[in-house]
Structures are given as C-alpha cells and as structure tokens.
N, C-alpha and C positions, 0 to 999 in steps of 0.2 A: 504494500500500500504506500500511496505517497506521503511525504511527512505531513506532519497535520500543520494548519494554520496557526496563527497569532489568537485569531478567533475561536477555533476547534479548541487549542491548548486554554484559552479563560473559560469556556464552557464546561473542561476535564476539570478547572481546578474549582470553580464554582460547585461542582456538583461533588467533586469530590472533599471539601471542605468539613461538612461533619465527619469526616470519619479520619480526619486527618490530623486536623487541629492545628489552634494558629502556630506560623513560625515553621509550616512544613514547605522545602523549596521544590518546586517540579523542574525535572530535565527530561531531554529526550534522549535520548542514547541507545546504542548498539551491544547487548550484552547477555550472554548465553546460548549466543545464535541467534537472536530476535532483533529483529531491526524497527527502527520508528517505536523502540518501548518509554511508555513513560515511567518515571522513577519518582514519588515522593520520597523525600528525605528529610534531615536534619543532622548539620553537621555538627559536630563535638569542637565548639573553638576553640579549646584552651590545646585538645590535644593538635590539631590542627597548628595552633600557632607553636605548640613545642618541636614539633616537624621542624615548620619553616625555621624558626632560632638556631637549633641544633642539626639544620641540615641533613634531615633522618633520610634514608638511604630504602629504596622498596621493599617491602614484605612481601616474601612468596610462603607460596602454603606452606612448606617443609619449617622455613623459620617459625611462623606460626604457630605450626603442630610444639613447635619446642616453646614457644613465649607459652603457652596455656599450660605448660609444666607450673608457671612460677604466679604467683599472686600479683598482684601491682601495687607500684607502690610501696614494696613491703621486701624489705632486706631478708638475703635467705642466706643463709652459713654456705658457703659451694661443697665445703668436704661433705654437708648431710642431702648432698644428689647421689645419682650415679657416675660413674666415670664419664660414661658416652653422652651423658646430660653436659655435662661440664665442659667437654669439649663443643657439641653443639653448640651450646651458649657462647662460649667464645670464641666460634664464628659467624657469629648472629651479624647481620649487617648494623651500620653505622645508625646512633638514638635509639635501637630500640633496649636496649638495657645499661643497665649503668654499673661498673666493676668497681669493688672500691674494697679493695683488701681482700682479705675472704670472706665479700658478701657481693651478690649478685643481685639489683634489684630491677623490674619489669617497667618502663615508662611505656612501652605503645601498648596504647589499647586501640579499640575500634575509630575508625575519624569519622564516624557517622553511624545512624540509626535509617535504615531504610520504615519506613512505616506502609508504601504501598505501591504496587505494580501493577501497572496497566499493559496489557498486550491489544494489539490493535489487530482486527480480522473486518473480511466482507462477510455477509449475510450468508453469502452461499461457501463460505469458506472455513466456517466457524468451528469445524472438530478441527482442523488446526490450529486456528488462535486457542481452542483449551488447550490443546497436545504442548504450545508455547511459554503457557500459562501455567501449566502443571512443571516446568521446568523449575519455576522460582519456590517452588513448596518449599522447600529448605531452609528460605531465606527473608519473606515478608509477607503479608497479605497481598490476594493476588485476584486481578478483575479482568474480564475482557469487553471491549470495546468495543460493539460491533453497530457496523455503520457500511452500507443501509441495513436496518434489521433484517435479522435473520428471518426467513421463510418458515421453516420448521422449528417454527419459537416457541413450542411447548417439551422438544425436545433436548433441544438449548438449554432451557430452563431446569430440568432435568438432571441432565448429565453436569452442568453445572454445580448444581449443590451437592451431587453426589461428591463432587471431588470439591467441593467446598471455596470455588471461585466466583465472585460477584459478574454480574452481566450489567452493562452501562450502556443504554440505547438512545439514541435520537431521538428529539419529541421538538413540538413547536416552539421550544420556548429556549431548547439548548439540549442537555443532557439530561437522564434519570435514572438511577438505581431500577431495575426489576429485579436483582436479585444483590442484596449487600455479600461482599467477602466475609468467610466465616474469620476469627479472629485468628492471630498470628501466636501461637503458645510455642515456642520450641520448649525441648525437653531437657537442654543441655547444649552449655554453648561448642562450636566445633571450628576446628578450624577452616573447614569447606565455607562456613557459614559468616567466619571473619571474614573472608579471603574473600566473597563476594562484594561486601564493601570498601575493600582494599581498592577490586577491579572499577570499580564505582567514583571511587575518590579519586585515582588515576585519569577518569574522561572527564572528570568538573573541572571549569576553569578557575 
C-alpha cells in the first residue's frame, strides 16, 4: 500500500488517542518485514540523552541476552557471575555498562516503550495485514488498518479477536475502532522483545 497521508496519519492518531494516551509519538516505519507500519511510542529521555552524552555504541540481541543477566543501576561483585558472564560483559559494546573495580553495573535499559502497532492492509487483502500483524505479538499491542473495508467483514472481525488484534476502519468522519487491541501483558521481559525497540530507536530521527 502507498504510505499514508499527513491526513490519513491525524485521522490514525485521532482515533487512536484513547488507547494510547497523551505524550505517545507516531512514526511510520519499515520493520519486521512490514512496510508503511505505524508505530506508537514513547521514548525514555533520560536514557536517550545518557546515549547521546556517553556516546553509547548499538545493542544487538547477543549483548542484550547478557545486559538482562544484570539488574540496572545496581552494582554487582563480577567474581559472584560466571566466568563466561564476565567475559561477555567485558565485551559488551561502548555505555552500556559501567566497570569500576570489581563491580559491574547495567546503564542501558530500553530507549523506548512501544504502546501500539498499526499494520496497514486492503479490504480484499486482509488475512495478510493479520498474518503482519500477528508478527508484532511479542512486542506491543497490535491493530490492523484496513482501508477500503474489508468485504468479508464478519470474518475479519472474527479471526481478529481470535488472535486478539484491533481492526480500525474508514467511516465519514475519519477513523473507528470495530474491534479495540486486546491488551499488551508480556510474561517476562526478553531480549527479542528489547531488541525490537532497539531496531525502532535506530529508524527515529
């Protein structure tokens, strides 16, 4: 689908407003494989600006899997890890931890909270926009956009809540919920599920 307009996008964030809350920024971005997706956010500025200060250096998942070894914020004896922790950590790239004697302590956390995901589909194309949609389960609540409505919109609606994704439909006046996202609960945070907002904070300007 083509990107959406200036208009399209104040009609997504109008309608998507209650369930977002003020202070959420929308973008549009390429990420999962899904193109033209909208992303509600909010980003974490302090960790954000400790980045920039400290010149902190990208996070990939592997670093990651080893920062969620450590608490934040919070000094740890190195000699009470393991060996192969120990060494991990002190190859951890540039900010994200801090060494100071024999204590190792965690500064990067997440540079953002996603709150909601929008996947954009056509009417007659919509068991893709979910198949797109159902990508982000991992990672925020998750809606699809479809425009012009779908034909077979009782099936839509359906298979929708079965997999617990909002549908967001055209109407005269802008946009409308037919079906709200079920809420976002992870069970446990993961590095997959950092590491999305990692990829996220990399495409903001």
């Amino acid at each position: 689908m083509a990107a959406p307009t200036a208009r399209a996008r104040a009609f997504v964030q109008h309608a998507s407003a209650p369930l977002v809350g003020p202070g959420a920024q929308l973008t549009e971005t390429t990420i999962e494989g899904s193109r033209n997706t909208l992303v509600f956010y909010r980003r974490d500025h302090l960790e954000c600006e400790r980045r920039r200060a400290q010149g902190a250096a990208e996070l990939g998942i592997a670093d990651l899997t080893v920062l969620l070894n450590l608490p934040a914020d919070l000094p740890v004896r190195l000699d009470s890890l393991p060996t192969r922790l120990r060494e991990q950590i002190r190859a951890l790239p540039r900010g994200a931890v801090t060494l100071t004697g024999d204590h190792v302590c965690r500064r990067a956390v997440r540079p953002l909270t996603v709150d909601l995901v929008i996947v954009r589909a056509r009417g007659t194309h919509w068991d893709g926009g979910l198949a797109r949609a159902s990508r982000f389960k991992p990672f925020a609540r998750r809606a699809l956009l479809v425009d012009p409505p779908a034909r077979a919109r009782d099936d839509l609606l359906m298979r929708a809540a079965y997999l617990g994704i909002g549908v967001l439909e055209p109407t005269a006046d802008g946009l409308a919920w037919a079906l709200a996202p079920e809420p976002y609960r992870p069970r446990r945070h993961t590095s997959v599920a950092w590491h999305f907002t990692e990829q996220l904070h990399a495409r903001l300007p």
